[in-house]
BAVOKE-583902 format. One line per 4 residues: their letters; for each residue x, y, z of C-alpha. Coordinates in Angstrom, 1 decimal, m for minus. Layout:
! BAVOKE-583902
a	X Y Z | ... .
! end
This chain:
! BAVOKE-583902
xxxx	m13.2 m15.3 7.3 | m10.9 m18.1 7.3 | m8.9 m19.4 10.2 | m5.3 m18.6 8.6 .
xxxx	m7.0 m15.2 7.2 | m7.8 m14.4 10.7 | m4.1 m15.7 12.4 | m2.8 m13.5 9.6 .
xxxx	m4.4 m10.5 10.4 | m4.0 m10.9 13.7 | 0.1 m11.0 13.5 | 0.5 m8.8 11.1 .
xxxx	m1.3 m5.8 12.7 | m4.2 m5.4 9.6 | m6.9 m2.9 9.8 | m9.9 m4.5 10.5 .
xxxx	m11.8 m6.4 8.1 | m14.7 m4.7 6.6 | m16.8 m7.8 5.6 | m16.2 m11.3 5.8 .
xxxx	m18.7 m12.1 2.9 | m15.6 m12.3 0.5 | m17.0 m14.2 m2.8 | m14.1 m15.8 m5.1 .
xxxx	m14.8 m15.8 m8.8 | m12.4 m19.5 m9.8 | m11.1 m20.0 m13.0 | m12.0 m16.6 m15.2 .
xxxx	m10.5 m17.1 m19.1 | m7.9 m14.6 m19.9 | m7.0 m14.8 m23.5 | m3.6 m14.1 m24.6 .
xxxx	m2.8 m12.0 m28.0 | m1.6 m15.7 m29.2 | m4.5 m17.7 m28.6 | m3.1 m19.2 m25.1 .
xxxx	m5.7 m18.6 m22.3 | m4.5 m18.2 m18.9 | m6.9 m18.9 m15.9 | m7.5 m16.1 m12.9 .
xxxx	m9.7 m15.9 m9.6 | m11.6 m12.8 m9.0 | m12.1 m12.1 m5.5 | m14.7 m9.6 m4.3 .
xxxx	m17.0 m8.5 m1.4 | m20.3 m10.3 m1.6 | m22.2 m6.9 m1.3 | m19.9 m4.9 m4.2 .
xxxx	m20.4 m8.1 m6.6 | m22.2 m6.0 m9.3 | m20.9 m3.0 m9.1 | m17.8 m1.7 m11.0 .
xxxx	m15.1 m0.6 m9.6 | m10.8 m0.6 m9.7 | m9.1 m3.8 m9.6 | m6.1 m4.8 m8.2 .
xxxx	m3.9 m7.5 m10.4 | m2.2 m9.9 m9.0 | m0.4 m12.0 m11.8 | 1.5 m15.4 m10.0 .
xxxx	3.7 m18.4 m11.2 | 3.1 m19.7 m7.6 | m1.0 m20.8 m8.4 | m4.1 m19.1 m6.6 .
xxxx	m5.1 m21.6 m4.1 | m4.3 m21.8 m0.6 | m1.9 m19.7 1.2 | m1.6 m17.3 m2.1 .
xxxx	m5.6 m17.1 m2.4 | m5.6 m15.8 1.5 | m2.7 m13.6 0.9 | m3.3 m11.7 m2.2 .
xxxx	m6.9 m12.4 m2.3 | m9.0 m12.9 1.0 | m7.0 m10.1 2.6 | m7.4 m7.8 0.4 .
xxxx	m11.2 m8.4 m0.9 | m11.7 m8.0 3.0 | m10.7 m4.7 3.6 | m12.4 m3.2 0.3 .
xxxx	m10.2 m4.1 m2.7 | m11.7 m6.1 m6.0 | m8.2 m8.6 m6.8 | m7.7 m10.4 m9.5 .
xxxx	m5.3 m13.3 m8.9 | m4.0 m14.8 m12.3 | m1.4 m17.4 m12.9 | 1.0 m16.9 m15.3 .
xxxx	1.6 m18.7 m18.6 | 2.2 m22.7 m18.3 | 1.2 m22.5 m14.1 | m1.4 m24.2 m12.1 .
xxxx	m4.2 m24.4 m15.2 | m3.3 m21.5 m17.4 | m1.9 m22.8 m20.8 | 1.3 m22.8 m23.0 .
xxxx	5.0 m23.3 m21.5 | 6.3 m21.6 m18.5 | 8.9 m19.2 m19.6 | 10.0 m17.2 m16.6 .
xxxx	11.0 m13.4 m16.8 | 9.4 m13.0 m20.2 | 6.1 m11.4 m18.9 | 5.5 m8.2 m20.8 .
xxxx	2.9 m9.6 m23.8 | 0.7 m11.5 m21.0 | 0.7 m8.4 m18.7 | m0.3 m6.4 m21.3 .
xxxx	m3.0 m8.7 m22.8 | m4.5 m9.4 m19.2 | m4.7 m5.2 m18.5 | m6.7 m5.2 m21.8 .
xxxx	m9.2 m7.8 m21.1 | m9.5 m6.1 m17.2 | m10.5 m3.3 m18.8 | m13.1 m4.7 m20.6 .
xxxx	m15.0 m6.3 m17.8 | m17.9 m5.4 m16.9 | m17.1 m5.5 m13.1 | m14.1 m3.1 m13.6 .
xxxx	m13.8 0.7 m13.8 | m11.2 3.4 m12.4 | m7.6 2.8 m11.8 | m5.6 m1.0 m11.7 .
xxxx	m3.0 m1.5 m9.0 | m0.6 m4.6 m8.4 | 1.2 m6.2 m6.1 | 3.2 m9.2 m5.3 .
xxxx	6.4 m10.4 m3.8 | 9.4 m11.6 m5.7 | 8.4 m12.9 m8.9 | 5.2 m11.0 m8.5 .
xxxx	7.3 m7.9 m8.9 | 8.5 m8.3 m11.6 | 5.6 m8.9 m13.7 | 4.6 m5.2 m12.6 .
xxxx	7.6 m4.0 m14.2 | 7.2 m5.5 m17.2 | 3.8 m4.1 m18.0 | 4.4 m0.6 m16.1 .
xxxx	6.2 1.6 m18.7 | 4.0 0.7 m21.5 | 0.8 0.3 m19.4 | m1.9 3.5 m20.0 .
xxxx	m2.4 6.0 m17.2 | m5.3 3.5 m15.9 | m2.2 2.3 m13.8 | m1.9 4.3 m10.7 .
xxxx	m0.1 2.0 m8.2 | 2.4 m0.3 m7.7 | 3.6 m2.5 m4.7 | 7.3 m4.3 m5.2 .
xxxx	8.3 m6.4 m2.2 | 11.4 m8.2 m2.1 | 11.9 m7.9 m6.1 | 13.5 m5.8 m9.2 .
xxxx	12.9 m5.2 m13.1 | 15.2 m7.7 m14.2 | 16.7 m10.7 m12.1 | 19.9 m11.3 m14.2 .
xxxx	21.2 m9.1 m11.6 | 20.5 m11.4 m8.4 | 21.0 m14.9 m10.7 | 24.9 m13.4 m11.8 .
xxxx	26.0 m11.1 m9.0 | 29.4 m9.8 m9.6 | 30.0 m12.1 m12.4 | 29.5 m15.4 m10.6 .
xxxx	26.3 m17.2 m10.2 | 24.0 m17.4 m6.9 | 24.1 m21.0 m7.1 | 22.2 m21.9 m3.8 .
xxxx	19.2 m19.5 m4.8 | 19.3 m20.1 m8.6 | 18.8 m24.1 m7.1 | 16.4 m23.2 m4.5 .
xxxx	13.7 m21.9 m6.8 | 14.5 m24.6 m9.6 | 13.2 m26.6 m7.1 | 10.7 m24.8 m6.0 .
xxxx	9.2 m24.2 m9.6 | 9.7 m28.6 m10.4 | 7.5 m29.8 m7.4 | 5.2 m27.3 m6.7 .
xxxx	2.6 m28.6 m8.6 | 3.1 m32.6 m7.7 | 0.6 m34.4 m5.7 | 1.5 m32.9 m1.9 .
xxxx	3.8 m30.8 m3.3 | 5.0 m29.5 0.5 | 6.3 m33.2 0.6 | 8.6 m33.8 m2.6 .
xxxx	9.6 m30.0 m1.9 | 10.8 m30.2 1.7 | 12.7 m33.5 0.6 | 14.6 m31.6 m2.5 .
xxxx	15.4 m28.8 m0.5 | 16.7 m30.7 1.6 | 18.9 m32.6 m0.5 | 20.0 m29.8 m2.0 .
xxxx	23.0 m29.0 0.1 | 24.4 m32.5 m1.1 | 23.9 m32.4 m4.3 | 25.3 m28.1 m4.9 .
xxxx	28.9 m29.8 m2.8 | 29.5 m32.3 m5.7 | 32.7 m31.6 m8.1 | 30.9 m31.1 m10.8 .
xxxx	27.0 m29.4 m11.0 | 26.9 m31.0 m14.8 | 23.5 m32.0 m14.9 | 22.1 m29.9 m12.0 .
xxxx	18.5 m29.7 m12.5 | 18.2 m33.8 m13.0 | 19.9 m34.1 m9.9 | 18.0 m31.7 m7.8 .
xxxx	14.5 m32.3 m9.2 | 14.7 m35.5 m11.3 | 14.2 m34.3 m14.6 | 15.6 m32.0 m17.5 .
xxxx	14.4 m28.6 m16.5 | 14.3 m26.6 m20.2 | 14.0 m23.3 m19.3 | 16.5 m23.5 m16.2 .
xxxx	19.7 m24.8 m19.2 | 18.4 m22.1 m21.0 | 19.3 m19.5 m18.2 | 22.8 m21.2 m17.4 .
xxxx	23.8 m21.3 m21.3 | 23.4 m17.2 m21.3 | 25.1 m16.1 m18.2 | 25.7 m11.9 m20.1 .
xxxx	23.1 m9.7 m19.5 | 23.2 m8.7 m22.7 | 22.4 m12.4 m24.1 | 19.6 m12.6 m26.0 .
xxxx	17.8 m14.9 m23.1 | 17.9 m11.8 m21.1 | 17.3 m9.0 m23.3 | 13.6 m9.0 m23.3 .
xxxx	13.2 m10.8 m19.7 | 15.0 m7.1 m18.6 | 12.2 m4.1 m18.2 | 15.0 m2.1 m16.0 .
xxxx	15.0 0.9 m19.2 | 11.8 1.4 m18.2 | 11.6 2.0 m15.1 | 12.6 6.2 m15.1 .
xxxx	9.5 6.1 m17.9 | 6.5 4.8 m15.0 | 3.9 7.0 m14.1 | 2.3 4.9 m11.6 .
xxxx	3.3 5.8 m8.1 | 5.6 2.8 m6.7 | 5.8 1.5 m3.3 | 9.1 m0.8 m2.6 .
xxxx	9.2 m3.3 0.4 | 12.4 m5.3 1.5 | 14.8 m6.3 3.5 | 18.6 m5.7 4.4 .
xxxx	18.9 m9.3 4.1 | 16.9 m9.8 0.8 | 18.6 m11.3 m2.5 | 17.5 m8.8 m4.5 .
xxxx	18.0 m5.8 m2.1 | 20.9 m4.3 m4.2 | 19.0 m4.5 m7.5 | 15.6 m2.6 m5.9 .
xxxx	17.0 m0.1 m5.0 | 18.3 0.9 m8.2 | 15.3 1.0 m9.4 | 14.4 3.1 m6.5 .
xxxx	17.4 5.4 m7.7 | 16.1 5.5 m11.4 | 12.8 6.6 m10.6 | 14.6 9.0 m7.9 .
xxxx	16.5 10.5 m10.6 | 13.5 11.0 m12.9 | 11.3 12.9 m10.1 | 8.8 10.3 m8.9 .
xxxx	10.7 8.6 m6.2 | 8.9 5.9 m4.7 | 8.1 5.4 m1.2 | 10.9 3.1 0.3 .
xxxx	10.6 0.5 3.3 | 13.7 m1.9 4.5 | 13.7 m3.8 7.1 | 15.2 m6.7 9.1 .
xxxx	13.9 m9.5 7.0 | 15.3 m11.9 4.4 | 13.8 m12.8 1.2 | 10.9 m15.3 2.6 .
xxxx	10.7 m14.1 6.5 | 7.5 m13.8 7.3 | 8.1 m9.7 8.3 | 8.7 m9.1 5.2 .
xxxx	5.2 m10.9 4.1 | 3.8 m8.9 6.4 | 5.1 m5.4 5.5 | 3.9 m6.4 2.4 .
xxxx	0.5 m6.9 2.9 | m0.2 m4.2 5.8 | 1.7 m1.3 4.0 | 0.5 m2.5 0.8 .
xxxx	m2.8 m2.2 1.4 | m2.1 1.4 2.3 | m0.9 2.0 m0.6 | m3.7 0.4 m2.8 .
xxxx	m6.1 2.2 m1.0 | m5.2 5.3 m1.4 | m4.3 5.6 m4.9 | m7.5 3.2 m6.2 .
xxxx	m9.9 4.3 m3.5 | m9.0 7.9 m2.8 | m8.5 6.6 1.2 | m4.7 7.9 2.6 .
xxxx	m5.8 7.6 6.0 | m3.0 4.2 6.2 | m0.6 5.7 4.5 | 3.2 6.7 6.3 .
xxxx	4.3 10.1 5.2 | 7.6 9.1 5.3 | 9.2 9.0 2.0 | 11.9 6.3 3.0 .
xxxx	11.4 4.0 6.4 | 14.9 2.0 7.3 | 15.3 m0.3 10.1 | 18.5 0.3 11.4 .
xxxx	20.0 m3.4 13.2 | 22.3 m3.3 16.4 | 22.9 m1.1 18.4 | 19.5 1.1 19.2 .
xxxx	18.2 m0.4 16.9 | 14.7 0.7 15.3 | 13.2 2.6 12.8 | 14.1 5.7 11.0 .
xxxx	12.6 8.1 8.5 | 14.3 10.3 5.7 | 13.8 12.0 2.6 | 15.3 10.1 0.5 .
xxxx	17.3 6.8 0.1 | 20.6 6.8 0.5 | 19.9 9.7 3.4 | 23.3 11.4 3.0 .
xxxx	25.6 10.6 m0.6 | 28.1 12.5 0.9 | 28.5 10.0 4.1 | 31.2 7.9 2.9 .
xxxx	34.1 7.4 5.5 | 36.9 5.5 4.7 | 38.7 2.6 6.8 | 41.7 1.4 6.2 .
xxxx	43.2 m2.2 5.9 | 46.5 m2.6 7.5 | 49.3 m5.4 6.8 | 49.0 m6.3 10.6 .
xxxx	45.2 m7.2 10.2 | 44.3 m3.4 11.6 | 41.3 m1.9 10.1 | 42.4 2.2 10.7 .
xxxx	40.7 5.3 10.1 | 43.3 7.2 8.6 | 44.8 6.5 5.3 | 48.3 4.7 4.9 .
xxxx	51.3 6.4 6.1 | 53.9 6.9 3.5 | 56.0 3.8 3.5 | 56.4 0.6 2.1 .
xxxx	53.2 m1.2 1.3 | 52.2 m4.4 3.2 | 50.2 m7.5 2.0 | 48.5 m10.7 3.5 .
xxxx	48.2 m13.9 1.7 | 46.0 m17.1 1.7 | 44.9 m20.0 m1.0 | 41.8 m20.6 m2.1 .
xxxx	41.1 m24.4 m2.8 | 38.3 m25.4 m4.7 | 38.0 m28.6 m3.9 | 37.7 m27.3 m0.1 .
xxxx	35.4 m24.0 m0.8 | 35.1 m20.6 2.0 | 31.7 m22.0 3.0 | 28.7 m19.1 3.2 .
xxxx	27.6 m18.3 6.5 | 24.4 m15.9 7.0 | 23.7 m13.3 4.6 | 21.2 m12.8 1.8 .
xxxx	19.9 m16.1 0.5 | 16.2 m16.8 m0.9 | 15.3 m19.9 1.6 | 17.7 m19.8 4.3 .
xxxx	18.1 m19.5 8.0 | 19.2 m16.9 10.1 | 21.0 m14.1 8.3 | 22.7 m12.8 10.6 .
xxxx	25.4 m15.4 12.6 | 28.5 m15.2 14.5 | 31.7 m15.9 12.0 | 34.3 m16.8 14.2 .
xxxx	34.5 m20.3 13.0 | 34.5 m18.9 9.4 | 37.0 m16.9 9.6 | 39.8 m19.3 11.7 .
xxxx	40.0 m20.7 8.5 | 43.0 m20.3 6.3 | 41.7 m19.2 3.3 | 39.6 m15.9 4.7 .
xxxx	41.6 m12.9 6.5 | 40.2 m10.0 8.9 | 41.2 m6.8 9.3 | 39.6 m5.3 12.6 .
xxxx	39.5 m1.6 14.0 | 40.4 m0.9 17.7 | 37.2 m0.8 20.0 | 35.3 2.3 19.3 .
xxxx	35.0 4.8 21.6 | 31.8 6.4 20.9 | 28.7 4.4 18.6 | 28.3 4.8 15.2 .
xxxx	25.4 4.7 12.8 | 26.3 3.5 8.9 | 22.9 4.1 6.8 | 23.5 3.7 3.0 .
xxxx	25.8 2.3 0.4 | 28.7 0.4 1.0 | 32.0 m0.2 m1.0 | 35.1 m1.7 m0.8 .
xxxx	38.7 m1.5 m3.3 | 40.9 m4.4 m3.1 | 44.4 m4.8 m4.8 | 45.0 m8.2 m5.3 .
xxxx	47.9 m10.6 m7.0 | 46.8 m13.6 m7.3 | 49.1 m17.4 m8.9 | 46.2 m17.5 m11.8 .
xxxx	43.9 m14.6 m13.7 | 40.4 m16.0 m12.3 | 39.5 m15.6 m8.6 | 36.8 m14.7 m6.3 .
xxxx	37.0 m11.9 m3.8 | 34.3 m11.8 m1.4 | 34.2 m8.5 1.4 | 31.9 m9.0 4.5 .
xxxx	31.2 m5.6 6.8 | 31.0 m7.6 10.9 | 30.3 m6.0 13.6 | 32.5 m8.0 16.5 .
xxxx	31.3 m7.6 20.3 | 33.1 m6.8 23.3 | 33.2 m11.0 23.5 | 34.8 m11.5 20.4 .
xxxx	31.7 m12.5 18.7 | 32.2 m11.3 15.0 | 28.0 m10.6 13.0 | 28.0 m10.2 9.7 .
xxxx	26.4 m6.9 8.6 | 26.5 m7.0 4.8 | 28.4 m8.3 1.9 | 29.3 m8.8 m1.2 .
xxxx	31.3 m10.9 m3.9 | 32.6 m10.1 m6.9 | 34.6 m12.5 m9.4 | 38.1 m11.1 m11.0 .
xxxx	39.2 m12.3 m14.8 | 40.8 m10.5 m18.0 | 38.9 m7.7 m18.5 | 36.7 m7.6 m15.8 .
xxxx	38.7 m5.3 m13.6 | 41.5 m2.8 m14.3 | 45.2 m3.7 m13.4 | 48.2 m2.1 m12.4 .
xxxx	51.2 m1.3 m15.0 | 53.6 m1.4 m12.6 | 53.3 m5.0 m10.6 | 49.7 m6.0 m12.4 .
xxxx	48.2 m6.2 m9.1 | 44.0 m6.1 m9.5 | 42.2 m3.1 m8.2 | 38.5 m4.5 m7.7 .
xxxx	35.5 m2.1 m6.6 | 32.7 m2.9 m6.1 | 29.4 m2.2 m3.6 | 28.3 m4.6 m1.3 .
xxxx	24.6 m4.8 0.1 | 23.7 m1.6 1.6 | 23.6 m1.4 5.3 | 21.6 0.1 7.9 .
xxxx	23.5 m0.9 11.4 | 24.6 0.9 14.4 | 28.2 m0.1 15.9 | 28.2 0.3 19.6 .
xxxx	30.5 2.0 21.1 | 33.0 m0.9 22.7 | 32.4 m2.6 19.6 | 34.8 m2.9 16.6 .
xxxx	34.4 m3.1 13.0 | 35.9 m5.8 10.6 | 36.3 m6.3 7.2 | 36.4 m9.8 6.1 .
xxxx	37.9 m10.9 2.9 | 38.4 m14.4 0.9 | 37.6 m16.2 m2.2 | 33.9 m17.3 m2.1 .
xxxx	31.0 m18.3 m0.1 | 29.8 m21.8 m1.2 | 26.8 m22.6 m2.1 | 25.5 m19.5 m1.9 .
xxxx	28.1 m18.4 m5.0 | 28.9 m21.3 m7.5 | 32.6 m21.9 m6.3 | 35.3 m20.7 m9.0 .
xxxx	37.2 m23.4 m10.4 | 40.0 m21.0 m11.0 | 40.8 m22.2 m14.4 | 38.2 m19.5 m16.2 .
xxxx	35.8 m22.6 m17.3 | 32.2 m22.4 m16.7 | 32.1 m23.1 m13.1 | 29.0 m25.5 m13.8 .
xxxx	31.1 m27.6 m16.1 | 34.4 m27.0 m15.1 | 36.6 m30.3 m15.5 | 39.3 m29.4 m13.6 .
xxxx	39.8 m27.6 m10.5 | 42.8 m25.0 m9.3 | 43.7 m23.7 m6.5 | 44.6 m19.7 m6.4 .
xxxx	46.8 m18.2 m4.2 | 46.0 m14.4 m3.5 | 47.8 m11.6 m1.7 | 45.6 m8.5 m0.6 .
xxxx	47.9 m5.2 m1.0 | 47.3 m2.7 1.6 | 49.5 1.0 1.6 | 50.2 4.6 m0.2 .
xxxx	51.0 2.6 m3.5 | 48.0 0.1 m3.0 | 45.3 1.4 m1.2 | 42.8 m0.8 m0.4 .
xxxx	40.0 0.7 1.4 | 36.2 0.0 2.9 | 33.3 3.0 2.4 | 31.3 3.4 4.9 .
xxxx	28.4 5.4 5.2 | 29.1 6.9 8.5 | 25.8 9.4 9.0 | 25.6 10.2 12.8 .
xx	27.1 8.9 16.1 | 24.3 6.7 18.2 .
! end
């Protein structure tokens, strides 16, 4: 055992180690159908060495030492799992270029040589976080029945998603793990790291983000241009980096682990919904967590190994019944079990926004329609506050400063006067005019306390252009749907609900320059001015999924 093995198990509530005598197996030579070898620790009980038995894969651009060796390897081999912990093409000693998202040939390849050693026999499970996920997806539809379990934590079968949510880009993430990726194999990488994140804030507020990865890691970063140059999913960068048509075709029983607060929460779980809608839904866990907190890590791991055990082993015993497990935040908050995820499709209530800044739960009286303006500047972005980004702090803050600003309006129901419990999917329709064609419109769900204290719950953004979104005949005013992240909250009663709308959320989206350049290279700047329509003949509206009082 090793100390941080032990701390580990300790705070994360681990059944109890069945040996210590964990052997690790360094630098095993996976060869690739191209020639390319790839390097891979085996890590195994001492007293099981020579005798075969199912494997779990664990394939990783993040190496296999340290903290990821005690993670996905230590803790594992401890309580009775063989792992095999391999990096990933052009990582920490395995050879050829680092290529990110295009994993399905190596996965493939590396299931093929596991089967073939001497050391394995039965089924093959995976698991990972992030990254880590998605390497499972790109093997799992075209993997043989060998395959029998899955574990995706905070991750989704294709990331152009979470990299170009609602048509913008998730600029402060997309940075985050370009610099992440650049230094984490330098000499004390924890060192230039820390210092670039750091910086980063800095160096995302400039005008212009021309030359973003030589500012942020020193360096041209190849495959990181490549990404920016095709921002359409259907680009052929993404095309074979996406393994999301597979998913409904996986036979291999799938666990998901995240967060409310995780940047890929919204992209998970419709993968969740496409193996829902094929008959093998997976078992689903969300909890209070954002994309790198360590419950999340620790979900991981403890329910995890439940799951590995008792589709490799034959051993439910750890296993929850429970189909889908939510955390629901605020009021009462704890867990809850259901069936299935979202727990009720037919939940959606619908709030009102009102031209006096109401929030009502009746819809518009006949009348004339009212509206609210404010300008979006550029030059002066709506900052982000909270929510889902991959390194951040906390998620969840009060926006009262944020929203004294000019540029973001509220719209607030009266106190209410029993609690409420939203659980599920969460929309909102916006009319909009707006002075130019290409705008932002970002929608934040708060829940404001009896002390005026306003916490976001979830949100969303989604950017408007020709095309994009449909437009009325009559004045041309923009109706724009779309979904935020899903929520799982209960409103006290006392407390009041708000929507919050404005233009962007800078740096977590790239800001819009409003001229319909790319926002990366944009050379000029404009500011938008934008009117949110609210009445009969514009009805713009938030969905809540409003499942049972508190």
């Amino acid at each position: 055992m090793t100390l941080l093995g032990g701390i580990l198990a300790r705070r994360w509530d681990l059944p109890r180690a069945q040996t210590h005598a964990v052997l690790r197996e360094r630098d095993l030579r996976v060869p690739m159908d191209d020639g390319v070898v790839l390097l891979a620790d085996r890590w195994v009980a001492e007293s099981a060495r020579e005798v075969p038995q199912p494997t779990v894969l664990v394939r990783s651009c993040y190496g296999r030492g340290q903290f990821f060796g005690v993670l996905h390897g230590r803790l594992l081999a401890e309580r009775g799992l063989q792992v095999v912990l391999q990096s990933v093409r052009g990582t920490f000693g395995s050879e050829g270029r680092f290529s990110p998202f295009e994993e399905r040939a190596d996965g493939l390849a590396t299931l093929r040589w596991l089967r073939a050693q001497p050391w394995h026999a039965g089924p093959i499970g995976m698991t990972g976080e992030s990254y880590l996920g998605l390497v499972q997806w790109a093997v799992a539809a075209d993997a043989d029945d060998d395959l029998a379990a899955l574990v995706i934590q905070g991750s989704a079968s294709q990331f152009h998603g979470q990299s170009y949510p609602g048509g913008s880009m998730s600029l402060e993430t997309s940075a985050q793990w370009l610099v992440m990726i650049a230094t984490q194999e330098r000499r004390l990488a924890p060192l230039p790291m820390a210092f670039a994140l750091r910086r980063l804030r800095s160096v995302l507020s400039a005008a212009s983000l021309h030359d973003l990865d030589r500012r942020a890691t020193g360096g041209e970063v190849a495959w990181f241009r490549e990404g920016l140059a095709s921002p359409e999913r259907e680009d052929a960068y993404w095309v074979p980096r996406d393994f999301s048509a597979g998913v409904a075709k996986v036979k291999a029983r799938v666990q998901m682990v995240t967060g409310w607060y995780d940047a890929f929460t919204p992209w998970q779980l419709e993968d969740y919904a496409a193996l829902q809608r094929a008959g093998r839904p997976p078992q689903l866990i969300i909890g209070p967590w954002t994309h790198t907190q360590e419950g999340l890590s620790a979900a991981g791991v403890r329910e995890g190994l439940a799951w590995l055990r008792g589709h490799l082993l034959g051993d439910p015993r750890l296993i929850d019944t429970a189909r889908v497990r939510v955390f629901v935040t605020g009021d009462r908050a704890g867990w809850r079990a259901f069936e299935r995820w979202p727990p009720d499709e037919n939940a959606g209530r619908r709030l009102w926004p009102a031209g006096d800044g109401g929030l009502a739960w009746d819809p518009p009286a006949a009348g004339p329609d009212a509206s609210i303006r404010y300008r979006y500047d550029p030059a002066n972005p709506t900052p982000s506050v909270g929510g889902p980004v991959m390194i951040s702090g906390k998620p969840v803050r009060d926006n009262r400063r944020l929203e004294a600003r000019a540029d973001v309006i509220i719209f607030t129901t009266p106190p209410l006067a029993v609690a409420l419990e939203a659980i599920g999917l969460v929309r909102v329709q916006l009319y909009a005019q707006a002075s130019e064609p290409y705008f932002d419109l970002f929608a934040r769900v708060c829940d404001v306390d009896p002390g005026g204290a306003s916490w976001n719950v979830c949100d969303a953004l989604a950017s408007v252009a020709p095309g994009r979104f449909e437009r009325s005949g009559e004045d041309g005013a923009w109706r724009v749907q779309f979904d935020l992240w899903p929520i799982g909250h209960g409103f006290a009663a006392g407390n009041r609900i708000r929507l919050q709308v404005s233009s962007g959320a800078h740096p977590r989206y790239v800001r819009n320059p409003g001229t319909g350049e790319n926002p990366l290279l944009a050379s000029t700047q404009r500011a938008v001015d934008v009117e949110i329509l609210c009445g009969p003949r514009h009805p713009s509206s938030l969905e809540l999924p409003i499942i049972a009082p508190g």
